[in-house]
N, C-alpha and C positions, 0 to 999 in steps of 0.2 A: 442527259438531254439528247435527242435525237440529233443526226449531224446528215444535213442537205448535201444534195451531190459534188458543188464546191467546198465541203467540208467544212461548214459555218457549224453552228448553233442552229436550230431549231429555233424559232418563239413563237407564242400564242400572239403577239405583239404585231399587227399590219405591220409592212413593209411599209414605209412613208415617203413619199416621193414629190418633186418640184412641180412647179406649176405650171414649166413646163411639158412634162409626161403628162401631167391631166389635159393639157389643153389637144396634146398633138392625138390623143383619144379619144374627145371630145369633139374633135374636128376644128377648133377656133385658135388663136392666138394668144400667147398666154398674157399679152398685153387686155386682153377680152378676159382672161380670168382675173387676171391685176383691178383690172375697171369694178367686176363684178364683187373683189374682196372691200375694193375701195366704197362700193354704194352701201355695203353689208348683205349683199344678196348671197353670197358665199361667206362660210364661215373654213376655214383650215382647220385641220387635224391641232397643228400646233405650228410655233414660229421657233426659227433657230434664233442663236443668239447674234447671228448677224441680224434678225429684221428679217429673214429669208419666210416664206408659206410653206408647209410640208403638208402632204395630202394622205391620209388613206387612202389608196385608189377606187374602191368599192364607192366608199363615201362621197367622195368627189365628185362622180358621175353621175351618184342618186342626187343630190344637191344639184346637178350641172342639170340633168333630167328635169327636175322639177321646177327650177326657177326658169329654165329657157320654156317651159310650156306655159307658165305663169304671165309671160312677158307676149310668148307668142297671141294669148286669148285675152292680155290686153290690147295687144295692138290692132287686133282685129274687133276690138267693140270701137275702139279707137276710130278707126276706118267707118267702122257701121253709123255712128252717130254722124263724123262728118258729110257721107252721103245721106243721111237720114236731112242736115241743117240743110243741105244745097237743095233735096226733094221741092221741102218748103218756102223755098225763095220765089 
């Protein structure tokens, strides 16, 4: 198997990372990733045996990508209906 410039192993296997790394990439707080694992709007790579989150990082961000735009075009219909109720007062 092929040997990386710190003379590891090679793998086909992502690199899996905290949920910290994902957040500080993501731009948010990994208490904000923690929130997102905890609603199920994020799912993890896999969980260590402490209980820990491990991320592919590719993955992570397409997941981070998709549910923060999710959330962003709820919040804006969100907004649209509220000035839509106040129009007809």
């Amino acid at each position: 198997m092929p040997r990386n410039r710190d003379n590891h192993e090679e793998s086909d296997e992502p690199e899996l990372v905290p949920s910290g790394t994902l957040a500080k990439r993501v731009g948010v707080t990994a208490r904000t990733i923690a929130r997102y694992v905890e609603d199920g709007s994020l799912k993890p790579t896999e969980w260590t045996a402490g209980g820990h989150s491990r991320w592919d990082l590719e993955d992570g961000i397409r997941q981070w990508r998709e549910v923060s735009a999710e959330k962003r075009r709820a919040k804006k219909q969100q907004h649209a209906k509220k000035r839509e109720e106040r129009s007809q007062k």
